[in-house]
N, C-alpha and C positions, 0 to 999 in steps of 0.2 A: 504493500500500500504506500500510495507517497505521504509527505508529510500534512498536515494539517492546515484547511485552510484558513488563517485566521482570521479574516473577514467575517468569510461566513460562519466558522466557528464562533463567533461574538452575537452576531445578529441570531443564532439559535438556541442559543446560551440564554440572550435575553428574552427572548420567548419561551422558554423553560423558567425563567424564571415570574415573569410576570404571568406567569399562571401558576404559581408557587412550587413549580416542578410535577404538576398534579394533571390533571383534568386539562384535555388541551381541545380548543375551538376546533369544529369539525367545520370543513367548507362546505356548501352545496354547489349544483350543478349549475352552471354559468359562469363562474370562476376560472379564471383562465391557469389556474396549477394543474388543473382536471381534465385540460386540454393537451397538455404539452410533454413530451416525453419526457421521461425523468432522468437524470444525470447519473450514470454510474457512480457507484460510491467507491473511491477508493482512497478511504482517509479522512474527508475533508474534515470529518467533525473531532479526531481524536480522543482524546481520552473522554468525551463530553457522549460519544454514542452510548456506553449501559445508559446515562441518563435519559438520555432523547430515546430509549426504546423501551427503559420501565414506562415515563410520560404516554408514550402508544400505547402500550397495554392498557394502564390505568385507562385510558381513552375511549377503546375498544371494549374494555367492560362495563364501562359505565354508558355506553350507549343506549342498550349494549349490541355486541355485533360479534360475529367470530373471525372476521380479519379487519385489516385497517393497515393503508396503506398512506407513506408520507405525505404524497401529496393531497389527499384529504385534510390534513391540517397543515396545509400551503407549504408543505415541504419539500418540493423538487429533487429527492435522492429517490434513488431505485432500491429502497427499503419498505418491507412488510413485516405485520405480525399477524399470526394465525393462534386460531385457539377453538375446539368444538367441545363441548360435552358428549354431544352423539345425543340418540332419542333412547339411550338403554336399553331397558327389557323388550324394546319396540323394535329395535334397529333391523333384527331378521328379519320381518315383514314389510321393513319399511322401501318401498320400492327409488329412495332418493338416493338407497344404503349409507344411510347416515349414521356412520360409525364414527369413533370419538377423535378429535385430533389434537394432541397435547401440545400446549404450549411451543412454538418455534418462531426463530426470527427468519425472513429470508434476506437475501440480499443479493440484487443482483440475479434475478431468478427468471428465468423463462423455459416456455413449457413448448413440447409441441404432443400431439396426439398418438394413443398406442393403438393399434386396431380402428376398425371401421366403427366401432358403433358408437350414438350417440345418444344421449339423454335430454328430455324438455321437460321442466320443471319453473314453479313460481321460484321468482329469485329479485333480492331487494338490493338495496343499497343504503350505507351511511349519508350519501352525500347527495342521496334525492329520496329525500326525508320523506316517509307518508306514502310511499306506491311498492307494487312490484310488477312485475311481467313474468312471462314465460320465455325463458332462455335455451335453446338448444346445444347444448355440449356436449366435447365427448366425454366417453363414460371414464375413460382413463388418457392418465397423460404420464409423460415421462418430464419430471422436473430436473432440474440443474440450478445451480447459483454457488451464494457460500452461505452457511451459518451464521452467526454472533460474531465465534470465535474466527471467521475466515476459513474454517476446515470447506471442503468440496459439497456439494449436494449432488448425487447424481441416484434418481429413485423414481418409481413407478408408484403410481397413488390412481385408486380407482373407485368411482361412486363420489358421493356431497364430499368428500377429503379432496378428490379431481376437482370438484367444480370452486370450490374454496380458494385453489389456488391460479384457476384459470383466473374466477374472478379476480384477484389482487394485482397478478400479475396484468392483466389489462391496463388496472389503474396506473401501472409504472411503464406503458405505451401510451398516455394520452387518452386512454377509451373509457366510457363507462357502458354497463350492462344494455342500456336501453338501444344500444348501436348495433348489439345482436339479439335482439327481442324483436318479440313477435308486438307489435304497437298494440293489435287488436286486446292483446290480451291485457292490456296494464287498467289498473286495477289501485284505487287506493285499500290501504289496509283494511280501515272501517269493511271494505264493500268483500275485499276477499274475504274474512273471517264471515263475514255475513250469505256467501254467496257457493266462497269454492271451498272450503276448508277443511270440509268433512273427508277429504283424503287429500294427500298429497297428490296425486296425479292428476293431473291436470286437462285430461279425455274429455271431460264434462262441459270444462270452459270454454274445450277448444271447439266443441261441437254447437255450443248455446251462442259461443262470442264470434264464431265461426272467422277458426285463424287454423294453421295448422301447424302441427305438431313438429315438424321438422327431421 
């Protein structure tokens, strides 16, 4: 990694600080960080990243949300954090396979697809507060990056752990989810819980709101 940039080291420092190192503002969409592709990280923040990526966590939970990517809080590095519970005793039936995903940092991370098949599922966002749509991904990806610590990432992740980090990593190309959504199907929360909720798949919507599945 090269040295630290101290500039911008300062200017995030003091954004860590004037949110007491805690709870950090989340952007919404129209925000031009949310547009732009994010800067590889190598270095700039120095000894000051554990701080700026407990700050994400705390961020991320208290949304709450299970990843959360920099530039959501107008950070322009190509750093994420992920975290799932899973749906527990549920998960075997759960056709999203939302099995748990422990605490991870990524960085630097991009994904591309393992096999042909693909999954269409409701799917939100932090940073378009109140909606969700139906997103078709694939069911498995093969990830790369680094770690925390800088060590390599190179691993196969498949089911809602896949789409967890498709979605993050988009954030750190500029994209957010509604750019691979199906429009027909977006939905504020209010209306999904009210309308499609009673299972996770999304066959019902796509037949009533008449959008397809993908």
């Amino acid at each position: 990694m090269v040295a630290t940039d101290p500039v911008f080291r300062a200017a995030v420092e003091a954004f860590l600080d004037a949110n007491d190192r805690g709870v950090l503002p989340i952007v919404q969409a129209g925000h031009p960080v949310l547009r732009a592709p994010s800067a590889v990280y190598d270095g700039q923040l120095g000894d000051l990243l554990d701080d700026f990526l407990h700050a994400m966590r705390l961020t991320m939970l208290d949304a709450p949300g299970v990843g959360l990517a920099a530039p959501q809080i107008g950070v322009g590095l190509a750093i994420a954090v992920v975290w799932d519970p899973g749906v527990g005793e549920n998960a075997a039936s759960d056709p999203r396979e939302r099995t748990p995903v422990a605490h991870r940092t990524l960085i630097n991370p991009s994904y591309e697809g393992v096999g042909t098949e693909r999954r269409a599922f409701y799917e939100g966002c932090l940073s378009v507060d109140g909606y969700q749509a139906v997103v078709s991904r694939h069911r498995s990806v093969r990830l790369t990056g680094q770690d925390q610590a800088g060590r390599e990432l190179d691993e196969v992740l498949t089911g809602w752990p896949a789409r967890i980090i498709q979605h993050e990593t988009d954030h750190l190309r500029g994209q957010l989810y509604l750019d691979h959504a199906e429009l027909r199907s977006l939905s504020s929360n209010e209306n999904l819980s009210r309308f499609w909720a009673d299972t996770p798949d999304p066959a019902t919507a796509a037949e009533i709101l008449n959008f397809p599945l993908g």
